[in-house]
N, C-alpha and C positions, 0 to 999 in steps of 0.2 A: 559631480559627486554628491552634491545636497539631492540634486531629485533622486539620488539612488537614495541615498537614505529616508528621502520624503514615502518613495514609493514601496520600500523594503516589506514594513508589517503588512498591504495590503496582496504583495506577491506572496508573502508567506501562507495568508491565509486561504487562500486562491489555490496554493502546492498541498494544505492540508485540507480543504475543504476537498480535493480531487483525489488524494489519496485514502483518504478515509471513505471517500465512495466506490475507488478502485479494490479498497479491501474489503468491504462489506459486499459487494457482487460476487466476488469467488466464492465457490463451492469449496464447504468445508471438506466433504468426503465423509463425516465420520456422522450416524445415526443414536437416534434417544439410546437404541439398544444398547450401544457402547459404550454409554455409562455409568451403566449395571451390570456391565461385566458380560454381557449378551454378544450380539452380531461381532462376525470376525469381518470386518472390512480392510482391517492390517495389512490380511495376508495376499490379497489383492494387487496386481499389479496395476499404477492407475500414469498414464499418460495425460500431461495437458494439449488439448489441440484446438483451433482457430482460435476463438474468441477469449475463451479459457487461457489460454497461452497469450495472450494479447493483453489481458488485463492483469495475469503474473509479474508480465515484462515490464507492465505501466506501473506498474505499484512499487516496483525495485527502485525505477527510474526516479519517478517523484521522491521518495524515499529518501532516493543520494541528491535530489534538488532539495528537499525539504532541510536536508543534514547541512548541508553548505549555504545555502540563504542564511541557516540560523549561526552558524560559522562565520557568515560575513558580515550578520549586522552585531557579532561580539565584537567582531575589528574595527567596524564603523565608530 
């Protein structure tokens, strides 16, 4: 139990260092133009597929790891 807690902050930061790069890779979808009230990309229908979809999935995943690490080291 002590190495879990020894080890806890540096898995955390390892689940946010990867999630914060799994969220900055996705494609936002929306352009400058949308800003100012311009391009309709709204109305679009947009699926995600391969890689798109893989870094959605990743980002959820870490997400619910990053939410429970930080849940487990309030119990520690």
């Amino acid at each position: 139990m002590e190495t879990l807690v020894a080890f806890l902050p540096y898995i955390q930061i390892v689940i946010s260092i990867l999630l914060i790069i799994s969220i900055l890779l996705q494609q936002t979808g929306s352009d400058l133009g949308g800003a100012f009230g311009g391009g309709d990309s709204g109305s679009v229908k947009y699926t995600r597929r391969g890689f798109e979809k893989t870094l959605f999935r990743a980002s959820i995943v870490l997400g619910i790891l990053f939410v429970l690490s930080a849940l487990l080291s309030l119990t520690l």
